[in-house]
Biopython code that builds the backbone (N, CA, C, O; Angstrom):
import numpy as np
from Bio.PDB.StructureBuilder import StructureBuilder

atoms = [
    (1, "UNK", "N", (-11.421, 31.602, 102.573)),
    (1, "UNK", "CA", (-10.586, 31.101, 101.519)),
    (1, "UNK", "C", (-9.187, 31.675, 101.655)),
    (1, "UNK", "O", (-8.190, 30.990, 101.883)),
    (2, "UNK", "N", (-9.199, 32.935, 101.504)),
    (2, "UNK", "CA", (-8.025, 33.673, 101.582)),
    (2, "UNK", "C", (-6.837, 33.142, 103.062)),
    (2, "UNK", "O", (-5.634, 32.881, 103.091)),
    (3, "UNK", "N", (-7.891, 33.170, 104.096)),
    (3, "UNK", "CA", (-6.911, 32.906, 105.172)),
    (3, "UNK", "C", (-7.007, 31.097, 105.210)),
    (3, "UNK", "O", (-6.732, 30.649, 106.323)),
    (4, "UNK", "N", (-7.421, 29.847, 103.956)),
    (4, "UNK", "CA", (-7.543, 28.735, 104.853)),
    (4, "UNK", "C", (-8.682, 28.319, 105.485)),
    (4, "UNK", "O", (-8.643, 27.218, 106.035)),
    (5, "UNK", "N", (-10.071, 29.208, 105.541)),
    (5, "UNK", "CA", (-11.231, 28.956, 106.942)),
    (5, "UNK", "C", (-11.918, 28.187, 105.459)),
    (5, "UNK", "O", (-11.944, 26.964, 105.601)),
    (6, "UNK", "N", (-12.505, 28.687, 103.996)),
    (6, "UNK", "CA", (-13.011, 27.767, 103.673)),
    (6, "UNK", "C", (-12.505, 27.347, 102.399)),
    (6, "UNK", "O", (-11.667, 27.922, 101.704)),
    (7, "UNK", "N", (-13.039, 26.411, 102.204)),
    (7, "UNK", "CA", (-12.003, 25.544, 101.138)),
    (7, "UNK", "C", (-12.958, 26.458, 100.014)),
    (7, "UNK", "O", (-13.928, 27.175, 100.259)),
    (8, "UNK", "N", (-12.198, 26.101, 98.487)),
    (8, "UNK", "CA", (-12.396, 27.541, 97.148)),
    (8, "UNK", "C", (-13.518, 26.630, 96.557)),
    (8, "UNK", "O", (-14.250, 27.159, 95.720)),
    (9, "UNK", "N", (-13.792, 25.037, 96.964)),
    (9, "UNK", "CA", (-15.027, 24.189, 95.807)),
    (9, "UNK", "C", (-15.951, 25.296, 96.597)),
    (9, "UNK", "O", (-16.499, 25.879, 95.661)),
    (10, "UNK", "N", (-16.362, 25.824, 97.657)),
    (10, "UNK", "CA", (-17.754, 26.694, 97.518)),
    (10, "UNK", "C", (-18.054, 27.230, 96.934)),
    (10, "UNK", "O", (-19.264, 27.434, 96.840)),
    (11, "UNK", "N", (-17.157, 27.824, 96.143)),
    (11, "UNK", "CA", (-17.619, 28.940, 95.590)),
    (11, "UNK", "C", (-17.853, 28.495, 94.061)),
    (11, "UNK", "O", (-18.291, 29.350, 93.291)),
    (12, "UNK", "N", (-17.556, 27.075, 93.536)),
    (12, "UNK", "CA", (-17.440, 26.408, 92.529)),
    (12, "UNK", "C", (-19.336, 26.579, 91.765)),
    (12, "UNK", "O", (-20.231, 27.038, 92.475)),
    (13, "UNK", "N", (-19.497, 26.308, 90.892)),
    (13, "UNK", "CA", (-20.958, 26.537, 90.524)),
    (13, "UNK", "C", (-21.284, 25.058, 91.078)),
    (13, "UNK", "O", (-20.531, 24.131, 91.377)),
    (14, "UNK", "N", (-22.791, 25.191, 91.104)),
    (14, "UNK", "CA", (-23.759, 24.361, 91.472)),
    (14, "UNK", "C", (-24.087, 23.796, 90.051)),
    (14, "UNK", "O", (-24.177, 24.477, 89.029)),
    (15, "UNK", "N", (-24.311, 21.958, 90.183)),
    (15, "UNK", "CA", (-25.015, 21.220, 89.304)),
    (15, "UNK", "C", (-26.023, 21.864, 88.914)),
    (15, "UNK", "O", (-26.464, 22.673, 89.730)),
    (16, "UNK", "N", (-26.813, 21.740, 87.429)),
    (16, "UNK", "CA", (-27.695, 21.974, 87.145)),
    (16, "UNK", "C", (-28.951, 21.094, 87.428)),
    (16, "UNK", "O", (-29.069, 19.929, 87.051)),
    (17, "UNK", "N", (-29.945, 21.856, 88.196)),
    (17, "UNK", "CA", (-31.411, 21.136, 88.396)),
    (17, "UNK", "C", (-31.779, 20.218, 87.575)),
    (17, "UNK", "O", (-31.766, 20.307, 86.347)),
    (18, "UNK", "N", (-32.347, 18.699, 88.645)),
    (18, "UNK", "CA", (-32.951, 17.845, 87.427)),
    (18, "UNK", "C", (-34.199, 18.062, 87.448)),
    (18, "UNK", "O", (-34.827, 18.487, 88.418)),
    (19, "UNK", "N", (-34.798, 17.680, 85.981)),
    (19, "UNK", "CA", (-36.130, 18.027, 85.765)),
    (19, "UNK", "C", (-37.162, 17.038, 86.490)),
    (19, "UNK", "O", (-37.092, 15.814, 86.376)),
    (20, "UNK", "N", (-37.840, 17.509, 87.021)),
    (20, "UNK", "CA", (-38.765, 16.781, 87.828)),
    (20, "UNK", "C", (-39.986, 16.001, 86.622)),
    (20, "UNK", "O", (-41.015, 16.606, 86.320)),
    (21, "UNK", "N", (-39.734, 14.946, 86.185)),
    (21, "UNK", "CA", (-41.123, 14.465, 85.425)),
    (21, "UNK", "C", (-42.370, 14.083, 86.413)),
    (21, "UNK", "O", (-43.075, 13.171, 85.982)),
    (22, "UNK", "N", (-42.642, 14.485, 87.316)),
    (22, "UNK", "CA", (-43.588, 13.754, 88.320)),
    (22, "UNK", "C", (-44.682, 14.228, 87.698)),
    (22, "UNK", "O", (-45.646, 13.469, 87.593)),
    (23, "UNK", "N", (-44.738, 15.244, 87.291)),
    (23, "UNK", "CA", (-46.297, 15.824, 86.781)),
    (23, "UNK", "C", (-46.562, 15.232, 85.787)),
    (23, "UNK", "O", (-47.726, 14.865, 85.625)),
    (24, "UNK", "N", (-45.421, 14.909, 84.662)),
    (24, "UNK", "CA", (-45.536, 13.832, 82.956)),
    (24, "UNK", "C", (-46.196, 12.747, 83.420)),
    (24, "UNK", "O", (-47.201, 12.421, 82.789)),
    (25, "UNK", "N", (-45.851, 12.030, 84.472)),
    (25, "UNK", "CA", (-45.667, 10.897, 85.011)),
    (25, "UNK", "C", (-47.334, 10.883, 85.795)),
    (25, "UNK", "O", (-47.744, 9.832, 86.288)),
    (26, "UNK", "N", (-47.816, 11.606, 85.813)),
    (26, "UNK", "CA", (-49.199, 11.825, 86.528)),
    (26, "UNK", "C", (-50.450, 12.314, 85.700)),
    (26, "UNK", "O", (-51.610, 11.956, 85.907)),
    (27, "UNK", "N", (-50.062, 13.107, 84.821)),
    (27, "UNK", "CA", (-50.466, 13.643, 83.282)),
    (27, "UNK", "C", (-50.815, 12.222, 82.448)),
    (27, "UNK", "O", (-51.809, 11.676, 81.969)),
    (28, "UNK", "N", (-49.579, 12.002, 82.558)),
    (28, "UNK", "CA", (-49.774, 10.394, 81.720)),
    (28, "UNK", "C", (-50.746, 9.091, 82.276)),
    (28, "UNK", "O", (-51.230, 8.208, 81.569)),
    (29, "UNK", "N", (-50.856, 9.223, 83.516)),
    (29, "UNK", "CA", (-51.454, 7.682, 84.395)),
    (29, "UNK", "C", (-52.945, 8.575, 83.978)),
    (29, "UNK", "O", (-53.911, 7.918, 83.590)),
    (30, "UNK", "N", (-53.049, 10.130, 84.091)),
    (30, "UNK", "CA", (-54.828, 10.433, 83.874)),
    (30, "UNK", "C", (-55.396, 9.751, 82.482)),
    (30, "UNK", "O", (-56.309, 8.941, 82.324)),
    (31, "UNK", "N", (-54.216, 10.595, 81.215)),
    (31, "UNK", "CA", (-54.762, 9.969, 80.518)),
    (31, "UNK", "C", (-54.885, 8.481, 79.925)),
    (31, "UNK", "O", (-55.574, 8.206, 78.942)),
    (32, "UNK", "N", (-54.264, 7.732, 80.522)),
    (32, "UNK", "CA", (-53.743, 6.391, 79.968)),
    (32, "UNK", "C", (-55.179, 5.540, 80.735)),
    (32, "UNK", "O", (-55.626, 4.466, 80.333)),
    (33, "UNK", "N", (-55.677, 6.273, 81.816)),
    (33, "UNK", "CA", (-56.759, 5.306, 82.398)),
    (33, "UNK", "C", (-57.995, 5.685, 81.673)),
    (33, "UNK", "O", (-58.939, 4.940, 81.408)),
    (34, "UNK", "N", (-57.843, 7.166, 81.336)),
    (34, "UNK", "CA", (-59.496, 7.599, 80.563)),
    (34, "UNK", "C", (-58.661, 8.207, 78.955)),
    (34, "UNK", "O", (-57.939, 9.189, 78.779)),
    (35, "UNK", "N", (-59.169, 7.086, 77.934)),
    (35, "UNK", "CA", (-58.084, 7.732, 76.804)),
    (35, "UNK", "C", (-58.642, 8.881, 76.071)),
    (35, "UNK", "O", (-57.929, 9.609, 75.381)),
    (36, "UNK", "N", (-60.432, 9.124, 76.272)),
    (36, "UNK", "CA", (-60.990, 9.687, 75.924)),
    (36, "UNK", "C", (-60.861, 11.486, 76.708)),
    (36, "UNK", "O", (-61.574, 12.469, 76.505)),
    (37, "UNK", "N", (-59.888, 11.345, 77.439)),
    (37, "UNK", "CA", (-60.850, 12.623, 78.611)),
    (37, "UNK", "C", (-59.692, 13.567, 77.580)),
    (37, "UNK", "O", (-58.781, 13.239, 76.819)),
    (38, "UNK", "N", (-60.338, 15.000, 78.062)),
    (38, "UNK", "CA", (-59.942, 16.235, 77.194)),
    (38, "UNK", "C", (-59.204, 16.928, 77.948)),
    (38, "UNK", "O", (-58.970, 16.458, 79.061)),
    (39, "UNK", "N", (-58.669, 18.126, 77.616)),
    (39, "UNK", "CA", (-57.418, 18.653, 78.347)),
    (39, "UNK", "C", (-58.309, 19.357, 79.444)),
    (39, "UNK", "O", (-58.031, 19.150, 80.625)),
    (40, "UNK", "N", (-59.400, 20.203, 79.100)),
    (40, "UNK", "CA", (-59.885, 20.686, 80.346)),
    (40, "UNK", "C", (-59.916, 19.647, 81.483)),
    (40, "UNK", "O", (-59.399, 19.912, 82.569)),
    (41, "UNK", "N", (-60.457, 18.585, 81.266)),
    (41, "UNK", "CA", (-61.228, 17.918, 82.256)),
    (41, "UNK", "C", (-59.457, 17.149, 82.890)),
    (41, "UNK", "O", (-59.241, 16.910, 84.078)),
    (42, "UNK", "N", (-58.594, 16.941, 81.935)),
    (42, "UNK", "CA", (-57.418, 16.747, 82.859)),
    (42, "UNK", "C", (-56.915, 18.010, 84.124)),
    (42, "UNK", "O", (-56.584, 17.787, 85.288)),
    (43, "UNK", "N", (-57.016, 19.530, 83.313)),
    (43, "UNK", "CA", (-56.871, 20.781, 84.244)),
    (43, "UNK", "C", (-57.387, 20.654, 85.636)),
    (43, "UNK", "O", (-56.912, 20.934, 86.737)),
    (44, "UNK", "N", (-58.979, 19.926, 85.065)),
    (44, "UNK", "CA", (-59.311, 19.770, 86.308)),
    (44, "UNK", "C", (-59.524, 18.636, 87.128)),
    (44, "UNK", "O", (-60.220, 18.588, 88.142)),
    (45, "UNK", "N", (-59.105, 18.055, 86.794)),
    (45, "UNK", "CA", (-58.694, 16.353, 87.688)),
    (45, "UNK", "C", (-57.326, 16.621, 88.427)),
    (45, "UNK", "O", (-57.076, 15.911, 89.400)),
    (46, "UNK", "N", (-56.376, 17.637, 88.025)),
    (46, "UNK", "CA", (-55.358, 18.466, 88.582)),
    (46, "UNK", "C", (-55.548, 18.813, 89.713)),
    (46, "UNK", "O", (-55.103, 18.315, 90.746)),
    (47, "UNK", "N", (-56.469, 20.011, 89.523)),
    (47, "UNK", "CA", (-56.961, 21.133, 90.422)),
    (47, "UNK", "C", (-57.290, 20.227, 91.763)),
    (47, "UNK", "O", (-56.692, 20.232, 92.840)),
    (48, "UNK", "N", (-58.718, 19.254, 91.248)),
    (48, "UNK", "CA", (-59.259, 18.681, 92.427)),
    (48, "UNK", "C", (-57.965, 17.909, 92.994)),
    (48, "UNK", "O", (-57.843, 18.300, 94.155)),
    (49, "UNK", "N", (-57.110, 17.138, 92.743)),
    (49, "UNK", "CA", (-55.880, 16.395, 93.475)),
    (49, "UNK", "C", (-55.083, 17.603, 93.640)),
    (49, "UNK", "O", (-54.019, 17.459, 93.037)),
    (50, "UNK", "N", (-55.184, 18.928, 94.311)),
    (50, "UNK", "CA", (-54.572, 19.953, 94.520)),
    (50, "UNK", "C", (-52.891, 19.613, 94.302)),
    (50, "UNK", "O", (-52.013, 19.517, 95.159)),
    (51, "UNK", "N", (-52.808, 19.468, 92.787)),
    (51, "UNK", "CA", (-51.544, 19.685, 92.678)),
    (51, "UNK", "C", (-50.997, 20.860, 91.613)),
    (51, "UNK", "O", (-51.484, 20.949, 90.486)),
    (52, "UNK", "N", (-50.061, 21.645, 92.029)),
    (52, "UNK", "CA", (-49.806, 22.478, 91.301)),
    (52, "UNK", "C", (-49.375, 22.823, 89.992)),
    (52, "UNK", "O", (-49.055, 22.122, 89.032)),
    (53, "UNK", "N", (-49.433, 24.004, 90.150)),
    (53, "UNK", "CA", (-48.917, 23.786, 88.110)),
    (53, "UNK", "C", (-47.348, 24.567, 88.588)),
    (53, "UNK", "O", (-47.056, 25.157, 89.629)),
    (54, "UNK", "N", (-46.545, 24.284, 87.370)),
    (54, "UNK", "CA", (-45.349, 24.511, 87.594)),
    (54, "UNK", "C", (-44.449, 25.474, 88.327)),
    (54, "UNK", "O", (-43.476, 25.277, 89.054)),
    (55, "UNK", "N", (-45.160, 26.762, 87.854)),
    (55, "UNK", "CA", (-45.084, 27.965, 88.502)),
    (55, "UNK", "C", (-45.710, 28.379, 89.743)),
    (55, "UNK", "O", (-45.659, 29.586, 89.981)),
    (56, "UNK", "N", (-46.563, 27.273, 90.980)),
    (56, "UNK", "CA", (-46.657, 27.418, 91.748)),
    (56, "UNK", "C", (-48.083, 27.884, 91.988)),
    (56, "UNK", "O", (-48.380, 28.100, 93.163)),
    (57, "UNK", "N", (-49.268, 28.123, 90.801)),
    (57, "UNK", "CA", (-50.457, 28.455, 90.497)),
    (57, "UNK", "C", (-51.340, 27.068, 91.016)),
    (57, "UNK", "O", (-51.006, 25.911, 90.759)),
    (58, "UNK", "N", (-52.276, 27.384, 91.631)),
    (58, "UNK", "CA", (-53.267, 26.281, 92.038)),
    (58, "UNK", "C", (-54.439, 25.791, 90.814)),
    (58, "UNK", "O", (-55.033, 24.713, 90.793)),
    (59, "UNK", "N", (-54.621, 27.360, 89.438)),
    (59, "UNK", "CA", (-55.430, 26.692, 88.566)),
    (59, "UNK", "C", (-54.583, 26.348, 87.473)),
    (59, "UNK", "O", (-53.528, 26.977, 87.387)),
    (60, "UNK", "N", (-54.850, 25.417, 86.566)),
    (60, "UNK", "CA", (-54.567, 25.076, 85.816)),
    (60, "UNK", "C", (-55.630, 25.312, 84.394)),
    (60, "UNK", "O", (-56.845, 25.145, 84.291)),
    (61, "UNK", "N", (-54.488, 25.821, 83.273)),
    (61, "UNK", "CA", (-54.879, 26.222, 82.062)),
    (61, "UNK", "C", (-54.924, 24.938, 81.167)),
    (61, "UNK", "O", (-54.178, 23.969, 81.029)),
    (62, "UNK", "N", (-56.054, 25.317, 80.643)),
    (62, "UNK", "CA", (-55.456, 23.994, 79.417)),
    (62, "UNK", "C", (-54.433, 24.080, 78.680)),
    (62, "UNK", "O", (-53.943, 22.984, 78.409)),
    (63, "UNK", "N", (-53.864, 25.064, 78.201)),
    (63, "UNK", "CA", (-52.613, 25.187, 77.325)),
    (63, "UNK", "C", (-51.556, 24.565, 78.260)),
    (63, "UNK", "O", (-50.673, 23.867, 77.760)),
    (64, "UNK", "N", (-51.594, 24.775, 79.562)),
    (64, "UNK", "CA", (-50.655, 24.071, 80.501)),
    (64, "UNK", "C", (-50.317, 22.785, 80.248)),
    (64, "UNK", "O", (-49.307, 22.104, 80.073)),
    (65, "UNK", "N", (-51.748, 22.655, 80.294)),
    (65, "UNK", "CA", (-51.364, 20.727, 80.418)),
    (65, "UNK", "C", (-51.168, 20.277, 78.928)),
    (65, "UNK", "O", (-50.602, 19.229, 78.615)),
    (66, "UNK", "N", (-51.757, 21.288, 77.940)),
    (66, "UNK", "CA", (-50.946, 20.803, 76.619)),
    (66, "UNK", "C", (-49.667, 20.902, 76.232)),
    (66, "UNK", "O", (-49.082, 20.099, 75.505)),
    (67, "UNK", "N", (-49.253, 21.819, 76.680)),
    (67, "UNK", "CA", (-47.692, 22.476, 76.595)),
    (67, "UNK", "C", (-46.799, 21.180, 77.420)),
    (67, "UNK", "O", (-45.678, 20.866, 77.020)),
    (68, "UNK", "N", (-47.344, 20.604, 78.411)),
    (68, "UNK", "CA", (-46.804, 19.675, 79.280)),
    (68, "UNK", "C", (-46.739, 18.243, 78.203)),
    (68, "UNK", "O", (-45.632, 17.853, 77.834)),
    (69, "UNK", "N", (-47.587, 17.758, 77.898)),
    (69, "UNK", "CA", (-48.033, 16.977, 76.849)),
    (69, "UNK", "C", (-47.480, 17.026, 75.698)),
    (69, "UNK", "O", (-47.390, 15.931, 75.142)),
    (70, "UNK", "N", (-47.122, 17.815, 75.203)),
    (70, "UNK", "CA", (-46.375, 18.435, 74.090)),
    (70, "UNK", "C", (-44.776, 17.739, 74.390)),
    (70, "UNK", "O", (-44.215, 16.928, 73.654)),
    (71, "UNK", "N", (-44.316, 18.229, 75.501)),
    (71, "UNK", "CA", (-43.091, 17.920, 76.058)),
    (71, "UNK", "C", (-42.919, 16.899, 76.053)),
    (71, "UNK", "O", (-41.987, 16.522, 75.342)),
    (72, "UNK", "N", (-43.644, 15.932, 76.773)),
    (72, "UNK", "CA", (-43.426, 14.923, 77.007)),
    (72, "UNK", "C", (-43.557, 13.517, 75.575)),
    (72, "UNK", "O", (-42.953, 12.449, 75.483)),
    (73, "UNK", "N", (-44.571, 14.134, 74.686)),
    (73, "UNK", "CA", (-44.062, 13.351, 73.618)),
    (73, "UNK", "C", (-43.346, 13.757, 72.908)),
    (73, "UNK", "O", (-43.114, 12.967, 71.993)),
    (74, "UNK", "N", (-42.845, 14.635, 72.853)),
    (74, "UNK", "CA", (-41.517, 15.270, 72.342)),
    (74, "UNK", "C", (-39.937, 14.633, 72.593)),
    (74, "UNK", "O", (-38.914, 14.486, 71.924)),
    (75, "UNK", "N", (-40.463, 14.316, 74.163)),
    (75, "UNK", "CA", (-39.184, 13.681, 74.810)),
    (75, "UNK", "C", (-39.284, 12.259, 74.683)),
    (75, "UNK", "O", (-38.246, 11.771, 75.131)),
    (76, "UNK", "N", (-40.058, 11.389, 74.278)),
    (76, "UNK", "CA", (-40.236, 10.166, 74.017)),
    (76, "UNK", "C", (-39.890, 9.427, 72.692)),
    (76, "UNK", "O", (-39.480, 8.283, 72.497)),
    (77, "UNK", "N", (-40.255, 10.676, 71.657)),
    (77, "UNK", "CA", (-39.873, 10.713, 70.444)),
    (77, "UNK", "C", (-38.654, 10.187, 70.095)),
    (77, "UNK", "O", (-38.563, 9.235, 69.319)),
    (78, "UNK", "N", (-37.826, 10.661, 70.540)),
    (78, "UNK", "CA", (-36.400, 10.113, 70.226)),
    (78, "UNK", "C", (-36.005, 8.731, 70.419)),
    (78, "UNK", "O", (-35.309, 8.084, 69.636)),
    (79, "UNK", "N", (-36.729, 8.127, 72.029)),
    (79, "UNK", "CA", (-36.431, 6.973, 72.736)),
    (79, "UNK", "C", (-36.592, 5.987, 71.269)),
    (79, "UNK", "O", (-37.356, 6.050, 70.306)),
    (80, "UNK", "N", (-35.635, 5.206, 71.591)),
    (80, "UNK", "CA", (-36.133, 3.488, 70.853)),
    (80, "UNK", "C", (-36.828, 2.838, 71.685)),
    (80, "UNK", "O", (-36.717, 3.192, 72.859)),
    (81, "UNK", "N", (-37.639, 1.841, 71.407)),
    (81, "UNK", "CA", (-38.030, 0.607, 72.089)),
    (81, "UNK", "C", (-36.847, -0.695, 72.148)),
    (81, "UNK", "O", (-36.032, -0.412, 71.270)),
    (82, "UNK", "N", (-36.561, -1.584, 72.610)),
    (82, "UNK", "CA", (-35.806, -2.815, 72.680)),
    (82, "UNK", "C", (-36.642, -3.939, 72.888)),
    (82, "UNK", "O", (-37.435, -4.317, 73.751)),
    (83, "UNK", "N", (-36.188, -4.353, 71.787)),
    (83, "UNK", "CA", (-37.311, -5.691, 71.745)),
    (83, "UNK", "C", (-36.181, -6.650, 72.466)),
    (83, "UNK", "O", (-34.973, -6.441, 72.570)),
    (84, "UNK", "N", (-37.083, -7.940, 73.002)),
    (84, "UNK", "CA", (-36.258, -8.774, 73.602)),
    (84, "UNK", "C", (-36.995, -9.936, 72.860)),
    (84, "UNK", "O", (-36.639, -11.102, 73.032)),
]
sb = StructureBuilder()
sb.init_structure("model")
sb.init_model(0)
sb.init_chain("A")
sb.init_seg("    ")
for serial, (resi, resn, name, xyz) in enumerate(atoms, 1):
    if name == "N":
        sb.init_residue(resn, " ", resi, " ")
    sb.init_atom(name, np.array(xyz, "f"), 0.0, 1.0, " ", f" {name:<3s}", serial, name[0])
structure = sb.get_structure()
């Protein structure tokens, strides 16, 4: 910078991370096909499709996937629908 070698945006902050919904988005297709199934048995419909939990843990808690669930109708809440 000082001498010219790199330009000063490097050192500028970095965008903030977007939130990955892929897990909402997968959370949601479990329960939307079985409306009946319970949070354990989602934990473990998880586990067996070895996908992780957020923090990089291979088991999954039920509070996890409620806390996830939680979020996600939380974040829907607000949305309107548009009727056409």
């Amino acid at each position: 910078m000082k001498d010219g070698l790199l330009d000063s945006v490097v050192l500028d902050r970095a965008p903030p991370a977007q939130k990955d919904d892929r897990l909402l988005a997968i959370i949601a297709g479990i329960k939307s096909s079985a409306p009946e199934i319970t949070l354990k048995e989602i934990a473990a419909r998880l586990e067996a499709m070895r996908e992780p939990m957020p923090q990089g843990r291979a088991k999954w808690a039920t509070s996890s996937v409620a806390y996830l669930r939680a979020g996600a109708a939380g974040r829907n809440a607000g949305r309107r629908h548009r009727r056409s």
